[in-house]
C-alpha positions in Angstrom: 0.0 0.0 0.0 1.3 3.4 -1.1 -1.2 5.4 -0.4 -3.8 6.3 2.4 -6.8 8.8 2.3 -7.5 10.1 5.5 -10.6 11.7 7.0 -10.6 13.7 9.7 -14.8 14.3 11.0 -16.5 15.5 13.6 -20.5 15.2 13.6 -20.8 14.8 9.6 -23.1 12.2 9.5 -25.3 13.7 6.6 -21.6 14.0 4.1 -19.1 11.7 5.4 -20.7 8.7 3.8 -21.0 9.9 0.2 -17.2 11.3 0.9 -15.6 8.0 1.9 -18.1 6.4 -0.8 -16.3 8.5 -3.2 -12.7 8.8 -2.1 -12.3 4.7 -2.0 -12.2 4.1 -5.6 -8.5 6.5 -5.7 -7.8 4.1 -2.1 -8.0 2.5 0.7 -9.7 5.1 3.7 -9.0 5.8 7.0 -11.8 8.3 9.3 -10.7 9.6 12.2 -13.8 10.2 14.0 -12.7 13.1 16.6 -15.6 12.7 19.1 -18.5 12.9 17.2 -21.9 12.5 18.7 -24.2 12.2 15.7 -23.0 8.5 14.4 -20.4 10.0 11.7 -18.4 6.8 12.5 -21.2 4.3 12.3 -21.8 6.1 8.9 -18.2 5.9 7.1 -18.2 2.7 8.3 -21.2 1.7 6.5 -19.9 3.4 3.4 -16.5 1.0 3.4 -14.2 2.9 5.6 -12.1 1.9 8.5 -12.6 4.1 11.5 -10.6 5.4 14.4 -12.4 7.0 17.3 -11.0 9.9 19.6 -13.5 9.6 23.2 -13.7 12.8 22.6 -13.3 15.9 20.5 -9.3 16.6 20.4 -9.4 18.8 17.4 -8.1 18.0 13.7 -4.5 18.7 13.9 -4.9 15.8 16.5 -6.9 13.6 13.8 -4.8 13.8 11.0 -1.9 13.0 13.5 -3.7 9.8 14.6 -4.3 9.0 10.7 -0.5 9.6 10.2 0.3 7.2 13.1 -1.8 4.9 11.2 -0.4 5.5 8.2 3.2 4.4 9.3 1.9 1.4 11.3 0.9 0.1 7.4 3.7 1.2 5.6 2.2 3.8 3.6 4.6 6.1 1.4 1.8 8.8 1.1 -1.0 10.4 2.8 -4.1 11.8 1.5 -6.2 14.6 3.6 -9.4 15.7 2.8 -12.5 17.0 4.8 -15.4 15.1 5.4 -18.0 18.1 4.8 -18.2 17.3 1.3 -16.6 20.5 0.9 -13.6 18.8 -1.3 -14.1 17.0 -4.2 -12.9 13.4 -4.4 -12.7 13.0 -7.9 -9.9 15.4 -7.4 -7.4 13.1 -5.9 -5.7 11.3 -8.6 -4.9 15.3 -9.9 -3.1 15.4 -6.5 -1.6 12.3 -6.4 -0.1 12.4 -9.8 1.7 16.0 -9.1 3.2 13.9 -5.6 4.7 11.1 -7.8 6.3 14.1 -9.4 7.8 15.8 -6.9 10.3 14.7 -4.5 10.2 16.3 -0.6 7.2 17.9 -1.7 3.6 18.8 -0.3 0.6 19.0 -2.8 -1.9 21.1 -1.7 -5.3 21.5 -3.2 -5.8 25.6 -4.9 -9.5 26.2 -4.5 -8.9 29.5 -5.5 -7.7 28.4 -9.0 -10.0 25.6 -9.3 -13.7 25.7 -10.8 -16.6 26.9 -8.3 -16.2 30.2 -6.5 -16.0 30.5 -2.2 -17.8 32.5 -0.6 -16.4 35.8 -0.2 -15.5 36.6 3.5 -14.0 32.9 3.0 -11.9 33.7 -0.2 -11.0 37.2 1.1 -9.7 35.5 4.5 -7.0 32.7 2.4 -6.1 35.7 0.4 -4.9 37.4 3.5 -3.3 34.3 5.2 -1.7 32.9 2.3 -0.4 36.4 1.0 1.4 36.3 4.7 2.4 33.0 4.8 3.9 32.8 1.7 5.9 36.3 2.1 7.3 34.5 5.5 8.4 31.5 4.0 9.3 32.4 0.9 7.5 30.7 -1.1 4.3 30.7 -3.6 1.2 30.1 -1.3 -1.9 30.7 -2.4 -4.7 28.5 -0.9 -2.8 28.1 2.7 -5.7 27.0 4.5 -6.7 24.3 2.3 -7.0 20.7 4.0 -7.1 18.8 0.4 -3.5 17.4 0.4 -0.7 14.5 -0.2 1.3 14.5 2.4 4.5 12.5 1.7 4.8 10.5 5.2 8.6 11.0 5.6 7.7 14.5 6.3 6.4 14.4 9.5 10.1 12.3 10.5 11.4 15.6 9.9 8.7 19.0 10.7 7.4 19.2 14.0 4.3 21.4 14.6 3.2 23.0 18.0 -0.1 24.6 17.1 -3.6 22.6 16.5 -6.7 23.6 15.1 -6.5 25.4 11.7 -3.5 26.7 12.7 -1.9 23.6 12.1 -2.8 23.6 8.4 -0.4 26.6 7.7 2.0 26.3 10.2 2.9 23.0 8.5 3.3 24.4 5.5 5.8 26.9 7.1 7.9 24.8 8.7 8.2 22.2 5.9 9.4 25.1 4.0 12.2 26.0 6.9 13.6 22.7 6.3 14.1 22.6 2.1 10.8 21.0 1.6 8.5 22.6 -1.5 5.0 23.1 -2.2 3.4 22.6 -5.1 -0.5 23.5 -5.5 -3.2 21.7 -8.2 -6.4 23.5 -8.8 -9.3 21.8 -7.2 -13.2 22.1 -7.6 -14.8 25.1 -4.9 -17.9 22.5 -3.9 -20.7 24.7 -2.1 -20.8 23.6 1.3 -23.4 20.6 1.5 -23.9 21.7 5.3 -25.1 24.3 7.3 -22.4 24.6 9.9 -18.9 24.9 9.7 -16.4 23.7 12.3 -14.6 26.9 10.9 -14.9 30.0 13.8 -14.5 33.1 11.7 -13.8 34.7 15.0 -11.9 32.3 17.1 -10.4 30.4 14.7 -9.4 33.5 12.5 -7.6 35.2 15.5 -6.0 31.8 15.9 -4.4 31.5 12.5 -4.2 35.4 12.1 -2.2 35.5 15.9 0.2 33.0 14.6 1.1 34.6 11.0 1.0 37.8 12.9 4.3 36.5 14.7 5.5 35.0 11.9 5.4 38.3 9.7 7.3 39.9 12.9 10.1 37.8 12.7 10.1 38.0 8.7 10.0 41.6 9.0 13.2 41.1 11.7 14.7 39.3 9.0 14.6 42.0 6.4 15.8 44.6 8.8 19.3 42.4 9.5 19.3 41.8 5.5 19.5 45.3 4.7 21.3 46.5 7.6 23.8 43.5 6.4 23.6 45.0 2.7 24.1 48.5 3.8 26.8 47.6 6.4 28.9 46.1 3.8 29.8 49.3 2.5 32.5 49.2 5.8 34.0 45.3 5.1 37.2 45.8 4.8 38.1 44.6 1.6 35.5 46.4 -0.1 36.9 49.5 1.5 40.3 48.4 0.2 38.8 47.5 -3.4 37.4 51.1 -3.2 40.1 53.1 -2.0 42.7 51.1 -5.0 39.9 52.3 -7.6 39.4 56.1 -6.3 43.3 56.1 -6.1 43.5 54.5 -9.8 41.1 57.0 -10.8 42.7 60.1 -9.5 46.7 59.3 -10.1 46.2 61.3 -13.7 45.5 64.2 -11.7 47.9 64.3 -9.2 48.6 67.7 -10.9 46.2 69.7 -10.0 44.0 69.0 -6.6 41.1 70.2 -7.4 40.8 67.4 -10.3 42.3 64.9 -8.3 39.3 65.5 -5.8 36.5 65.3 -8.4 38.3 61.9 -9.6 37.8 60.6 -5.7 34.3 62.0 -5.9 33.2 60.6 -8.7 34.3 57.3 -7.9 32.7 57.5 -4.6 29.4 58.6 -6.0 29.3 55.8 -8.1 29.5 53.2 -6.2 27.5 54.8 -3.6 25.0 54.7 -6.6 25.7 51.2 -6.9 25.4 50.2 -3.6 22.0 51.9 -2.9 20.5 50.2 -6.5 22.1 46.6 -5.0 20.1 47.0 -2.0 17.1 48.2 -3.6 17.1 44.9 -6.0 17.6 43.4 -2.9 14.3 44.4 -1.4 12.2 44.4 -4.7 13.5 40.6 -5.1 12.5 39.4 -1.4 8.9 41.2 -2.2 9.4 43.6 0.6 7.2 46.8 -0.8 4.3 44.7 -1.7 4.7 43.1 2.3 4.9 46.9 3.2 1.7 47.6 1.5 -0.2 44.5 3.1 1.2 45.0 6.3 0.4 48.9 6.6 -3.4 47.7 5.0 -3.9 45.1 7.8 -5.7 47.4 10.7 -7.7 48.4 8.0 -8.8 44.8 6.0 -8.8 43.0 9.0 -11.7 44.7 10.6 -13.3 45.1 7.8 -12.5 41.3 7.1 -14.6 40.7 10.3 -17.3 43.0 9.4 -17.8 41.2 6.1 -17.8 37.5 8.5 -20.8 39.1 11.2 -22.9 40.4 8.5 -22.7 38.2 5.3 -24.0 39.7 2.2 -26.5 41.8 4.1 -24.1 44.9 3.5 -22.6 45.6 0.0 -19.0 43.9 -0.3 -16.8 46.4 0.2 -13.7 44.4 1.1 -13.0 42.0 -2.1 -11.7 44.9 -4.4 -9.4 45.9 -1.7 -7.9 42.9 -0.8 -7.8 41.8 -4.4 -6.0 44.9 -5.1 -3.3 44.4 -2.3 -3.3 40.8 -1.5 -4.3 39.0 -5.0 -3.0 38.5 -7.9 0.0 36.6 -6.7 1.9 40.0 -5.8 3.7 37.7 -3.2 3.9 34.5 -5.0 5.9 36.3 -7.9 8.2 38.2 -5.4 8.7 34.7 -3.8 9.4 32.6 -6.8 12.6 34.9 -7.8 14.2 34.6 -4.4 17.8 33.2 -4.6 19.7 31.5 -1.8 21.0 34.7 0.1 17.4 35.6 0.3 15.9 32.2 1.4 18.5 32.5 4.0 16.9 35.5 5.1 14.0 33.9 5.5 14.9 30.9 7.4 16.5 33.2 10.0 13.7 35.0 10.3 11.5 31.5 11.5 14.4 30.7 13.8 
C-alpha cells in the first residue's frame, strides 16, 4: 500500500458517507472520528471505511496525526487529507496524487482559489490574507494556505514538528516544511458549495487563531529584512570592499595628481558611483525578497482585518466592500511572484527570520 486517504470528522453524518463512498475508488480510507456525537463513525463505516475514534473531540491537527500514526503502522509512502463536509471533491485526488509522484520532498496542496466553483467571499478574502502572509514568511508561492485537500509525503512528518492545533496547524505546516528545504506545489481543485449548514470553521476564534500565529511570523520576517538590509548597507565598511574602493578612487585620481582640485573630483566621482551602486544593489535586494508589496499588506492590515470581520458578522446583508481591496493588495500573486525569484541569500533571510 502506497497510499492512504485520511478523513478527519467531527458530527458529519449527513456527508461523510457519500465522501468515503467517493474517495475509496482513488484508495483505501482511514476516518478519524474526533468525538462525534451524531454516528459519523457508524456512517463511514457503513460506506467501506475503517474508523478510528478519539472519546472525545481533540481537534483536527490531533486527527490527522492519529491517521499519520496509522499510516506508518501500514507502511504507507503517502498520505491523503481531505474534509469530510463534502466540501472537497474526491474525484480530485488522482490530480493530486499524480503531481506527488512528481515531486520529491514535496507537499501537494489542493488551490481552491484556481480551481472551478467560486467560495464565498468573506472565505476567499480571509486565504487571500493568510496565504499572501504566509507565503511572504516562507518564501514561497502560497496561495490556498488553508486548504485541508493534500498529499502529504509521510517521511515528512520524520522531519517537521508542529506546536499549534486547530487550523492553525494547516499553515504552520506548510511553514515549517518550508524552513527545512521541503517545497509546495499547489493543483487547482473544484470550490464544492458547502453541502452543510455549519462549519467547524470559527471566523472569529479560529481567524484570530491563525491570524495571531502569521501575525508572529510576519514579525520575525520583518526582523529578518531589517538584519538583511542593515547587512547590505553595512557592507559598504568590510574591509576589503573598503580596500577594493580606495585602490579604484586612487587609480582613478593618479592622472591628476597635478592639480588637486581634479584629483578631488576623480575621488568623488568614484565615490558617487559606487555609492549609486550600492543603494541600487540593495534596492534589487528588497524588490527581489517582495518587501514593498509586504509593506503595502502590512500597513493595509488594521484596516482589511476589521473590515475582514465586518464582512464574517454580516454576510451579504451589507454591499462587499472588502474583495476589491484585498484583491487589489493581496491577490494577484503580488507575493507569489516576489517569492518565486528569491535566490539562496534571500531564502536565508528567511529561514532566519523563523528561527
Amino acid at each position: 500500500m502506497s497510499v492512504l486517504i485520511v478523513i478527519p470528522v467531527l458530527d458529519e453524518a449527513h456527508t461523510v458517507g457519500r465522501v468515503v463512498e467517493a474517495a475509496r475508488v482513488y484508495g483505501p480510507v482511514l476516518v478519524v472520528d474526533d468525538g462525534s456525537q451524531d454516528g459519523s463513525g457508524a456512517v463511514a463505516t457503513a460506506a467501506g471505511a475503517e474508523v478510528l475514534r478519539h472519546p472525545r473531540p481533540l481537534g483536527k491537527a490531533q486527527a490527522l496525526f492519529t491517521g499519520v500514526a496509522a499510516a506508518r503502522r501500514r507502511g504507507v509512502r503517502r498520505v491523503v487529507t481531505l474534509d469530510g463536509d463534502g466540501q472537497h471533491d474526491p474525484d480530485a485526488i488522482p490530480v493530486l496524487l499524480a503531481a506527488a509522484a512528481a515531486a520529491e520532498r514535496t507537499i501537494v496542496v489542493g488551490n481552491r482559489l484556481d480551481g472551478r466553483g467560486t467560495l464565498p467571499p468573506m472565505r476567499r478574502n480571509a486565504i487571500r490574507i493568510a496565504s499572501f502572509f504566509a507565503g511572504w514568511t516562507c518564501g514561497r508561492a502560497v496561495s490556498d494556505s488553508q486548504s485541508g485537500f493534500r498529499v502529504y509525503p509521510l517521511a515528512l512528518f520524520d522531519e517537521v514538528r508542529t506546536r499549534h492545533g486547530g487550523f492553525v496547524f494547516e499553515t504552520e505546516i506548510l511553514l515549517a516544511a518550508t524552513a527545512r528545504g521541503w517545497r509546495i506545489e499547489e493543483v487547482g481543485v473544484p470550490a464544492l458549495p458547502r453541502t452543510v449548514a455549519r462549519s467547524h470553521f470559527r471566523p472569529i476564534r479560529d481567524g484570530i487563531a491563525i491570524g495571531s500565529f502569521l501575525a508572529g511570523r510576519v514579525l520575525a520576517r520583518w526582523a529578518g529584512e531589517a538584519r538583511a538590509v542593515a547587512g547590505e548597507v553595512l557592507g559598504v565598511f568590510d574591509p576589503e570592499r573598503m580596500s577594493a574602493r580606495h585602490a579604484e578612487m586612487l587609480e582613478a585620481a593618479s592622472r591628476y595628481t597635478d592639480s588637486p582640485a581634479r584629483w578631488s573630483a576623480a575621488v568623488g566621482a568614484v565615490a558617487l558611483r559606487r555609492a549609486g551602486a550600492r543603494v541600487v544593489s540593495v534596492c534589487d535586494g528588497v524588490r527581489r525578497r517582495g518587501t514593498p508589496a509586504a509593506a503595502l499588506a502590512t500597513l493595509a492590515a488594521p484596516l482589511t482585518l476589521p473590515l475582514l470581520l465586518v464582512q464574517a458578522l454580516t454576510g451579504e446583508r451589507v454591499p462587499d466592500v472588502v474583495t476589491p481591496l484585498v484583491e487589489a493588495v493581496y491577490g494577484g500573486g503580488r507575493a507569489g511572484r516576489a517569492a518565486v525569484r528569491m535566490d539562496v541569500d534571500v531564502a536565508d533571510t528567511v529561514a532566519e527570520g523563523h528561527s
